[in-house]
LOKERO-93867 format. One record per residue (C-alpha): residue number from 1; x, y, z; residue in one letter. Coordinates in Angstrom, 3 decimals, decimal comma, padded with zeros to 6 digits. Example, Ala and Ser with C-alpha at 12.3 -4.5 7.8 and 13.67 -1.06 7.14 Angstrom:
% residues 2
<miro: 1 | xx: 012,300 | yy: -004,500 | zz: 007,800 | torza: a>
<miro: 2 | xx: 013,670 | yy: -001,060 | zz: 007,140 | torza: s>
END
This chain:
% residues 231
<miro: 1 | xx: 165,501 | yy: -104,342 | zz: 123,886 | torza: x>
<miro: 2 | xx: 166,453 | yy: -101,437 | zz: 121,047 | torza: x>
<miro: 3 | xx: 165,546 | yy: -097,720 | zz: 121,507 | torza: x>
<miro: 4 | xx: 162,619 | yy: -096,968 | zz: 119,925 | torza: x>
<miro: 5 | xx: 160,944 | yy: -094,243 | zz: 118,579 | torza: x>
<miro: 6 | xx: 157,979 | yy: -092,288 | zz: 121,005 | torza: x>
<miro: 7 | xx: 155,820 | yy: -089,425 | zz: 119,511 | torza: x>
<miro: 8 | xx: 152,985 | yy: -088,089 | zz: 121,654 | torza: x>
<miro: 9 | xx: 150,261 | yy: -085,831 | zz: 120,809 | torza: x>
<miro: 10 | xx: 147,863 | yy: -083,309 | zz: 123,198 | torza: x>
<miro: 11 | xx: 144,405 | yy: -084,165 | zz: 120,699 | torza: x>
<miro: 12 | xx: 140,888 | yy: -083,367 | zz: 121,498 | torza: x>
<miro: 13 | xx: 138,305 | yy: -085,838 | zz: 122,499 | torza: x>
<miro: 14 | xx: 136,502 | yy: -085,353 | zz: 118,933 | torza: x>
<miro: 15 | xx: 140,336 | yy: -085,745 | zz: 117,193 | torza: x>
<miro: 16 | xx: 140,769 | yy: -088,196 | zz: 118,889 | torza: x>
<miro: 17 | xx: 137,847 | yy: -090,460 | zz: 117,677 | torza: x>
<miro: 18 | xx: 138,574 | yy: -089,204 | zz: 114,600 | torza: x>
<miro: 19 | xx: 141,936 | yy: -091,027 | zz: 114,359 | torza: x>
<miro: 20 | xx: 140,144 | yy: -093,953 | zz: 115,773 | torza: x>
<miro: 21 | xx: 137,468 | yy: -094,452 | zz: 113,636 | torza: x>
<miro: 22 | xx: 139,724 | yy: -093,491 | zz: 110,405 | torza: x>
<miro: 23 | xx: 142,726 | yy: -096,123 | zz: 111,838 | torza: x>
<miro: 24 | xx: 140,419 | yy: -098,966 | zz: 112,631 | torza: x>
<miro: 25 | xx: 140,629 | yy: -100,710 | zz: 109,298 | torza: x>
<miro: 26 | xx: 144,242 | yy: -100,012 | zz: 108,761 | torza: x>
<miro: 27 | xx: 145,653 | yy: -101,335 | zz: 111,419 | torza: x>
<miro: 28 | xx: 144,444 | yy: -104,191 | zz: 114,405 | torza: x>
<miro: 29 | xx: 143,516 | yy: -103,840 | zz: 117,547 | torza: x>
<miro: 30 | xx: 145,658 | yy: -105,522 | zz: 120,562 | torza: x>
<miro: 31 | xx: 144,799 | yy: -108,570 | zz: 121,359 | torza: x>
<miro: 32 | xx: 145,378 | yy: -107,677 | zz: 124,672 | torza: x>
<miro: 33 | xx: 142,544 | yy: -105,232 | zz: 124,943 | torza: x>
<miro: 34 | xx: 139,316 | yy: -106,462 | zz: 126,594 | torza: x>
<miro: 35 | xx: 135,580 | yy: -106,646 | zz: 124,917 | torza: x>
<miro: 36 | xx: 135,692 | yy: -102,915 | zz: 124,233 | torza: x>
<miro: 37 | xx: 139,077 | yy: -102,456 | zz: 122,642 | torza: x>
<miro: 38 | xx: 140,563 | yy: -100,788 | zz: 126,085 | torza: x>
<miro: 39 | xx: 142,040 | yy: -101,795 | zz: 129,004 | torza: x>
<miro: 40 | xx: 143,481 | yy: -099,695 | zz: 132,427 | torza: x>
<miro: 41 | xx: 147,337 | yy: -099,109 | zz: 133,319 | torza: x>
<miro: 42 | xx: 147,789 | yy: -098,073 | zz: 136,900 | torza: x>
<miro: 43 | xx: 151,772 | yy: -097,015 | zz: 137,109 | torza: x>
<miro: 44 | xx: 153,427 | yy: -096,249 | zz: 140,750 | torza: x>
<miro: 45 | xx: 156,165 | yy: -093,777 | zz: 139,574 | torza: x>
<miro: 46 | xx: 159,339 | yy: -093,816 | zz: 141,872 | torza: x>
<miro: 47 | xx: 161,511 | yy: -090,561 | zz: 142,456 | torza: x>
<miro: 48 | xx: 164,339 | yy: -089,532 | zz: 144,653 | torza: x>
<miro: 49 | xx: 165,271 | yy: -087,219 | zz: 147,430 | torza: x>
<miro: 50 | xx: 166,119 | yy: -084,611 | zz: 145,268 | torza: x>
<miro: 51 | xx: 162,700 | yy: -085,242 | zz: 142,506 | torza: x>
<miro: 52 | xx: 165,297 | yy: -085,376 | zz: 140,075 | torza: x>
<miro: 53 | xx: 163,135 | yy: -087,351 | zz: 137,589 | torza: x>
<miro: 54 | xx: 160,508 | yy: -084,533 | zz: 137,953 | torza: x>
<miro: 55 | xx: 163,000 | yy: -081,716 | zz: 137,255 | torza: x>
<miro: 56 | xx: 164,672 | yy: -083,441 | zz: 134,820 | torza: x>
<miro: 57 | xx: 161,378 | yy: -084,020 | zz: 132,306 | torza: x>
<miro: 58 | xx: 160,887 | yy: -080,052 | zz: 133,120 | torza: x>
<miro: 59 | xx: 163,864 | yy: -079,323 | zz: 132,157 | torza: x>
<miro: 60 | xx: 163,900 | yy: -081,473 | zz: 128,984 | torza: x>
<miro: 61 | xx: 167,086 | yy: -082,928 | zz: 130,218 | torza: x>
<miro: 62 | xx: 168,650 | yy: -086,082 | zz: 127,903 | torza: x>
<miro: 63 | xx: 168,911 | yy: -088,911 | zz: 128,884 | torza: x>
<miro: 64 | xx: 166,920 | yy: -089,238 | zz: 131,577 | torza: x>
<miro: 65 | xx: 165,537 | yy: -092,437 | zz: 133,000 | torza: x>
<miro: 66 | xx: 162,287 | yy: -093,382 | zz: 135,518 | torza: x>
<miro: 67 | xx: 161,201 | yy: -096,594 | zz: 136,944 | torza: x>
<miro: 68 | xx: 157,638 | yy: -097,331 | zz: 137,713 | torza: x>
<miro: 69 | xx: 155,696 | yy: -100,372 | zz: 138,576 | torza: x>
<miro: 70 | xx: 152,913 | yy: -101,396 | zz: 136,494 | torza: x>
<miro: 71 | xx: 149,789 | yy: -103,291 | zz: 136,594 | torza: x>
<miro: 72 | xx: 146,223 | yy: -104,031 | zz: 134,544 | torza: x>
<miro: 73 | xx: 142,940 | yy: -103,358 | zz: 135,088 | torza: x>
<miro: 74 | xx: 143,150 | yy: -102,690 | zz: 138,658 | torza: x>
<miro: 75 | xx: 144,381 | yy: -106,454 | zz: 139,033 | torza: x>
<miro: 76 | xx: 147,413 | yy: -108,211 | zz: 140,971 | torza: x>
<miro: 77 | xx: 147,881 | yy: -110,913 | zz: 139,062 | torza: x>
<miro: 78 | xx: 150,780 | yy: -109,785 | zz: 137,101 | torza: x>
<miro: 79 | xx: 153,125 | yy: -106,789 | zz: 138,650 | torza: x>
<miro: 80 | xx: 155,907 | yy: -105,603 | zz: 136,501 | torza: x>
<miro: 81 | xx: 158,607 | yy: -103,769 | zz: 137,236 | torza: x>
<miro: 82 | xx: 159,827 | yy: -101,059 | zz: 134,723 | torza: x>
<miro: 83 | xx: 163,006 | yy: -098,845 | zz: 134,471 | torza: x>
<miro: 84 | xx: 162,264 | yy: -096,866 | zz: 131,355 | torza: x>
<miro: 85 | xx: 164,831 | yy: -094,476 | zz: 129,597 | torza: x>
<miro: 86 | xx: 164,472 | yy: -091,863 | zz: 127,070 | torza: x>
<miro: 87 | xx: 167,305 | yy: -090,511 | zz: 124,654 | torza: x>
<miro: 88 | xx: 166,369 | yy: -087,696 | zz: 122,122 | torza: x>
<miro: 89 | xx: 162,578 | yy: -089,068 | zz: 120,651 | torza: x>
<miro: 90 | xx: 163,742 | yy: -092,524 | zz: 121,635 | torza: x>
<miro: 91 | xx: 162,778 | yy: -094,943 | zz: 124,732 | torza: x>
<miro: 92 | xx: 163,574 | yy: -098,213 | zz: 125,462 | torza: x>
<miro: 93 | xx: 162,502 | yy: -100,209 | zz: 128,530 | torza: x>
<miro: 94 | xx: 163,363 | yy: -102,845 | zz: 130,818 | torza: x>
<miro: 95 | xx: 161,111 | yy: -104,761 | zz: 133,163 | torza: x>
<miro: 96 | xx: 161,100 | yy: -107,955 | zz: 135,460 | torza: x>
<miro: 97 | xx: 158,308 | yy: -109,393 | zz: 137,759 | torza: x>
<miro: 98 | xx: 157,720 | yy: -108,590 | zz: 141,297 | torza: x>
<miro: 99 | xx: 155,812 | yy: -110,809 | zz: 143,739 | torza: x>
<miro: 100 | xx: 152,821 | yy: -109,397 | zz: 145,155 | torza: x>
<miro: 101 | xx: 155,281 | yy: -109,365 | zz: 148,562 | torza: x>
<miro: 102 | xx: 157,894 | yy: -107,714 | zz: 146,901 | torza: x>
<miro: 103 | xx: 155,464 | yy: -104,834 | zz: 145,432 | torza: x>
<miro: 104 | xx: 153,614 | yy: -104,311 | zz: 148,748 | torza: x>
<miro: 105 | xx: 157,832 | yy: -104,052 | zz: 150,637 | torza: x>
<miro: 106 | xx: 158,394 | yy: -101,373 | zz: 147,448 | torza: x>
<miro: 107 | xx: 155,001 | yy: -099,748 | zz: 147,697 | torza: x>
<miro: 108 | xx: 155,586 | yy: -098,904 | zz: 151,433 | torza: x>
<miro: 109 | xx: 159,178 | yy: -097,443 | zz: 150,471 | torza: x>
<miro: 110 | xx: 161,013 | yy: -100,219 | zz: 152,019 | torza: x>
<miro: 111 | xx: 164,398 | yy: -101,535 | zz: 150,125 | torza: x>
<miro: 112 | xx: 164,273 | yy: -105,276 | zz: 149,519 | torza: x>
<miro: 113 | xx: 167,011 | yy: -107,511 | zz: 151,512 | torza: x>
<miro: 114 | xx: 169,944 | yy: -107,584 | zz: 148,966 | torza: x>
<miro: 115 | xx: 170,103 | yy: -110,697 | zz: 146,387 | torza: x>
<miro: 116 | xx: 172,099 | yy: -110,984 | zz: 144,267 | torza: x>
<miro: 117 | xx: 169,445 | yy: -113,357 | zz: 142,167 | torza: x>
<miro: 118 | xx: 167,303 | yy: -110,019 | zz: 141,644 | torza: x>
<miro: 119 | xx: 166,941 | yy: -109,361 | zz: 137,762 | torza: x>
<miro: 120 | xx: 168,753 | yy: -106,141 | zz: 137,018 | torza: x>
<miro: 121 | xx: 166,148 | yy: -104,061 | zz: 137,054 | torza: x>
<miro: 122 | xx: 165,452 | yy: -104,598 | zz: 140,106 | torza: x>
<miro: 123 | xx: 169,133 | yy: -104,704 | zz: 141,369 | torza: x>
<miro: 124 | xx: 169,611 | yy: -101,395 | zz: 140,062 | torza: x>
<miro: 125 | xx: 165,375 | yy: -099,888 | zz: 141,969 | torza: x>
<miro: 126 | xx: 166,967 | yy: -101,496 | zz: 144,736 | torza: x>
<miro: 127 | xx: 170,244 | yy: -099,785 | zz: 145,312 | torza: x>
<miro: 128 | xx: 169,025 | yy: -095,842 | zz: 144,562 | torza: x>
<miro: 129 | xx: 166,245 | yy: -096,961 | zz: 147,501 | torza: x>
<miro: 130 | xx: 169,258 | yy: -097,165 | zz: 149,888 | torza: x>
<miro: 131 | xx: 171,703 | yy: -094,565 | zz: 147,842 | torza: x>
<miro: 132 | xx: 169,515 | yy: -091,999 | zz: 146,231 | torza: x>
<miro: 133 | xx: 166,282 | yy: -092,794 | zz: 149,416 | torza: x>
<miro: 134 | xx: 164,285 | yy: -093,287 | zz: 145,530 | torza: x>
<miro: 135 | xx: 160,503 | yy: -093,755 | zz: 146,847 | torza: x>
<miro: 136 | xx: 156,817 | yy: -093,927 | zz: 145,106 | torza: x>
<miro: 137 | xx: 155,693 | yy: -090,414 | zz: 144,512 | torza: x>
<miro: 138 | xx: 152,569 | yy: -090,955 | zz: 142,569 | torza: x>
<miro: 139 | xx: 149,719 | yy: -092,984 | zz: 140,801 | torza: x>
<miro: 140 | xx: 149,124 | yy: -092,597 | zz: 137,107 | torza: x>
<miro: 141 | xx: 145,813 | yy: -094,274 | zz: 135,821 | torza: x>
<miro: 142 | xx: 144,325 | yy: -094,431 | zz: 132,412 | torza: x>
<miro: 143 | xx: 142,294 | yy: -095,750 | zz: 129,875 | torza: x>
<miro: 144 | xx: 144,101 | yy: -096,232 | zz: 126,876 | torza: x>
<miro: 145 | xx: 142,841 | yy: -098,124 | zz: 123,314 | torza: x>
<miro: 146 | xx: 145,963 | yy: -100,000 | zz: 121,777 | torza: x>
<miro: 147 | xx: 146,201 | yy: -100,746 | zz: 117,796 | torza: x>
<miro: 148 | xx: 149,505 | yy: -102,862 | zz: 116,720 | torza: x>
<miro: 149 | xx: 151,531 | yy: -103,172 | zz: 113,138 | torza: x>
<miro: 150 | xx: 153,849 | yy: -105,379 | zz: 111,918 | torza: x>
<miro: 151 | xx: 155,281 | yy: -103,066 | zz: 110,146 | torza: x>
<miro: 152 | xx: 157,817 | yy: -101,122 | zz: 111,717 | torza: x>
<miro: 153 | xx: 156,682 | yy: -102,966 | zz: 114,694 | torza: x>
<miro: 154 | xx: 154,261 | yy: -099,673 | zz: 115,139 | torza: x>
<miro: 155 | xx: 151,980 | yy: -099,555 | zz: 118,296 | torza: x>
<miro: 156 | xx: 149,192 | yy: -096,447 | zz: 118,254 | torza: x>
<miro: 157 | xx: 147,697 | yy: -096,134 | zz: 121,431 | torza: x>
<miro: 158 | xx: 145,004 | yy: -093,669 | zz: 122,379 | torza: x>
<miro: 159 | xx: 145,057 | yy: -092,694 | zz: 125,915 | torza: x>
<miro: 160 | xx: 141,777 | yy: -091,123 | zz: 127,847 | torza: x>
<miro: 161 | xx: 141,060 | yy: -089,471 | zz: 131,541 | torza: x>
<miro: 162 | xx: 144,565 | yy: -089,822 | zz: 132,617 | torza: x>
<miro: 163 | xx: 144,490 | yy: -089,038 | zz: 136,204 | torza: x>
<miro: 164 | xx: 146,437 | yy: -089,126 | zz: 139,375 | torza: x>
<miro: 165 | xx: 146,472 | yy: -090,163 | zz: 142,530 | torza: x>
<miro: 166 | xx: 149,345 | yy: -089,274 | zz: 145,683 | torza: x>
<miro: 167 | xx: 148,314 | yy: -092,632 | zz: 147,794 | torza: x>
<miro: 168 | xx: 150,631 | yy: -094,781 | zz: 146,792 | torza: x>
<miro: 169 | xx: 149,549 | yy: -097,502 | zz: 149,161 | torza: x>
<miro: 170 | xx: 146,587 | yy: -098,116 | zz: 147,742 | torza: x>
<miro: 171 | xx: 148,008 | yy: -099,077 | zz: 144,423 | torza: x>
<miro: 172 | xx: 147,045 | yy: -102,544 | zz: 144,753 | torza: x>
<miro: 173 | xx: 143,465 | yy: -101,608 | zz: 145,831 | torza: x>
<miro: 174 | xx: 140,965 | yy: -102,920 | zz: 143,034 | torza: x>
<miro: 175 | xx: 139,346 | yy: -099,194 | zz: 142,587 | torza: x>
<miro: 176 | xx: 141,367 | yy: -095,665 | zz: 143,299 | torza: x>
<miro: 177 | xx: 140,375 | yy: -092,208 | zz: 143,687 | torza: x>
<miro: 178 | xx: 142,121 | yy: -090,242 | zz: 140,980 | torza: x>
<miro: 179 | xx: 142,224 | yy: -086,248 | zz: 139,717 | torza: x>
<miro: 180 | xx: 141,869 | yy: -085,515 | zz: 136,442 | torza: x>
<miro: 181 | xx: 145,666 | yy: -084,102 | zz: 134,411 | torza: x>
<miro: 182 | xx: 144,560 | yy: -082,750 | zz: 131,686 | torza: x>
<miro: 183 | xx: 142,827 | yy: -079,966 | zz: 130,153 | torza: x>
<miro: 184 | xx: 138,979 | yy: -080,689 | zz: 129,886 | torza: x>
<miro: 185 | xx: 138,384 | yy: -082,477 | zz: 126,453 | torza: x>
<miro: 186 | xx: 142,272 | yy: -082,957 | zz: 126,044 | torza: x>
<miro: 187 | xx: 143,558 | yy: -086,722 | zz: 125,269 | torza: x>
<miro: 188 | xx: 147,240 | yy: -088,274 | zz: 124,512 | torza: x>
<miro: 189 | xx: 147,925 | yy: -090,304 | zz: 121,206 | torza: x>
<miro: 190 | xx: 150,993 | yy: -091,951 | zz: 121,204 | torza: x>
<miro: 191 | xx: 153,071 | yy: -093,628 | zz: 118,316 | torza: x>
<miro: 192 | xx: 155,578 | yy: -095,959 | zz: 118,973 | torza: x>
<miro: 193 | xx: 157,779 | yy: -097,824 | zz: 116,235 | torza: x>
<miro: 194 | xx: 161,142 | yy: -098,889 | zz: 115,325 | torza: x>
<miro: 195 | xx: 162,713 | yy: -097,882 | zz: 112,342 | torza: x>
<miro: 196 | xx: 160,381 | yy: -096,484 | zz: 110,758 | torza: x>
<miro: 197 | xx: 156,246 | yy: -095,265 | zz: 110,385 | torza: x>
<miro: 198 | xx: 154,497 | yy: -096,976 | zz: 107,494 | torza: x>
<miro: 199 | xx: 153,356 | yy: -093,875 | zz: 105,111 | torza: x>
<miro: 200 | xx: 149,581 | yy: -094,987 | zz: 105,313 | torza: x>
<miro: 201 | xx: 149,637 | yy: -094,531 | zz: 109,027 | torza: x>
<miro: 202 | xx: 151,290 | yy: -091,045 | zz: 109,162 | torza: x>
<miro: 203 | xx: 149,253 | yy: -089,941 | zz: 106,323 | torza: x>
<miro: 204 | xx: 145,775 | yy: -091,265 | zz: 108,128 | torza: x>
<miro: 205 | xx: 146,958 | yy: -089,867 | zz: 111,586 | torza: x>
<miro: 206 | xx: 147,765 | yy: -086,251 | zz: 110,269 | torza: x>
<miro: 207 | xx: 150,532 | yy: -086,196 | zz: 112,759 | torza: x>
<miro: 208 | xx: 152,030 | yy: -082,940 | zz: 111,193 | torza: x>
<miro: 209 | xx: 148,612 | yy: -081,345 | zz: 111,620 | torza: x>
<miro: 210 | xx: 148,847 | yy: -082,306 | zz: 115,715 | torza: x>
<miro: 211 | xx: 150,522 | yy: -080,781 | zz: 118,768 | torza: x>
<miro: 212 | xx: 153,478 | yy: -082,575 | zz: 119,505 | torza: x>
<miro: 213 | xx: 154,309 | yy: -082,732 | zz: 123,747 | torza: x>
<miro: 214 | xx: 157,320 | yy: -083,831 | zz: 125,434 | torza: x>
<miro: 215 | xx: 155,828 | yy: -084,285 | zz: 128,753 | torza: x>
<miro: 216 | xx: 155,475 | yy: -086,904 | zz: 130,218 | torza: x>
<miro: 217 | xx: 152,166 | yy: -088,362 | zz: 132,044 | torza: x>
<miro: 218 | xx: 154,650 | yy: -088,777 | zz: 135,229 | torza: x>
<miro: 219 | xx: 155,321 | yy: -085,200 | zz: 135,078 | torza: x>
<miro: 220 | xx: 151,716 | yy: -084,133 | zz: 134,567 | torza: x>
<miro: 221 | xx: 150,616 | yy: -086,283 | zz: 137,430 | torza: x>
<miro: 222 | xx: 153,071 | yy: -085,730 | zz: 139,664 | torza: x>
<miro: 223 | xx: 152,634 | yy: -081,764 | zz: 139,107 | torza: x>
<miro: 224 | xx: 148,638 | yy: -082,048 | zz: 140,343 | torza: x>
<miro: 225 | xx: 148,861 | yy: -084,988 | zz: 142,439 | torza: x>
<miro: 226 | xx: 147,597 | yy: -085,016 | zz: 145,689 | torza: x>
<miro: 227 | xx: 151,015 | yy: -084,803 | zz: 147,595 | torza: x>
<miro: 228 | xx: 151,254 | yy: -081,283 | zz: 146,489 | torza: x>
<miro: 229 | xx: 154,752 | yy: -081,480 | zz: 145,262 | torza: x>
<miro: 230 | xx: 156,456 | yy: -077,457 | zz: 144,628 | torza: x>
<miro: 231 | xx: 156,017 | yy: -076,353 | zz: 141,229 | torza: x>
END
């Protein structure tokens, strides 16, 4: 997969229904989204002995890379692995499947047995478990309503009550206590897209008129999670 563009946004609750309600008829929801237009992400973020992920997103450093593993709505059913990298405003990410097994062995901090029939994603989580001792740090939850153009293969996604949680073995759990990241009132909008924003959409999202963030929701999480990590 190619780099891609990433812009995110710190909006208020109000701008943010703003942009909703003035984007709705310019551009379609995901079909992915249930009944209500949302669905949940629940991320377990993986960091090493060092938290060199953490300090490098402080630090702004570039490139810098993160895995996480991913699932929907609280469910089980699908479990993705993700090793997702970032280069100036641009991200690109690769992924593979996990077993339910293989989660639950990753979850506890455990290294897999080596195989070399591993995709290389997980090849690659795999050996900084055993080199780097990289382990699950955190839980990032949130509610997020996803819109999707063709053009410039653009992807707006509003994300609400991002929250965090330190437990990471109860990741799987259908329901998971979380703290609250942001600022009260404070949302994320994010814009994703390839070569290039269709004019309608920049001009209807006002994105020179918002506050641009280079944080990350890792970061945020990780600096209020319940593991009290130094700050």
């Amino acid at each position: 997969m190619d780099y891609r563009n990433e812009l995110k946004y710190v909006v208020t609750e109000a701008e943010l229904a703003l942009l909703e309600n003035r984007i709705r008829n310019l551009i379609r929801p995901d079909s992915h989204a249930g009944a209500d237009g949302t669905y949940q992400i629940r991320s377990l973020y993986f960091d090493d002995f060092e938290d060199t992920c953490y300090q490098e997103n402080e630090m702004g450093t570039d490139p810098r890379e993160k895995f996480r593993i991913r699932i929907y709505n609280g469910c089980a059913d699908r479990i993705s692995l993700e090793l997702k990298k970032k280069q100036h405003s641009m991200t690109q990410k690769l992924s593979c499947l996990l077993t339910e097994a293989q989660c639950r062995e990753l979850m506890a901090g455990r290294p897999l047995p080596l195989d070399p029939s591993y995709p290389p994603v997980l090849q690659k989580l795999n050996l900084l478990m055993r080199t780097r001792l990289m382990r699950p740090k955190v839980i990032v939850e949130y509610d997020r309503t996803p819109f999707v153009e063709k053009l410039g293969n653009t992807r707006v996604t509003l994300d609400r009550n991002i929250r965090s949680c330190g437990a990471a073995g109860c990741f799987l759990d259908q329901e998971i206590p979380g703290r609250p990241v942001m600022p009260t009132g404070k949302q994320i909008l994010e814009v994703k897209y390839d070569e290039f924003l269709p004019d309608h959409l920049y001009r209807n999202l006002q994105l020179a008129r918002l506050k641009q963030t280079a944080f990350s929701k890792y970061y945020l999480c990780r600096r209020f999670s319940f593991s009290g990590i130094r700050v």
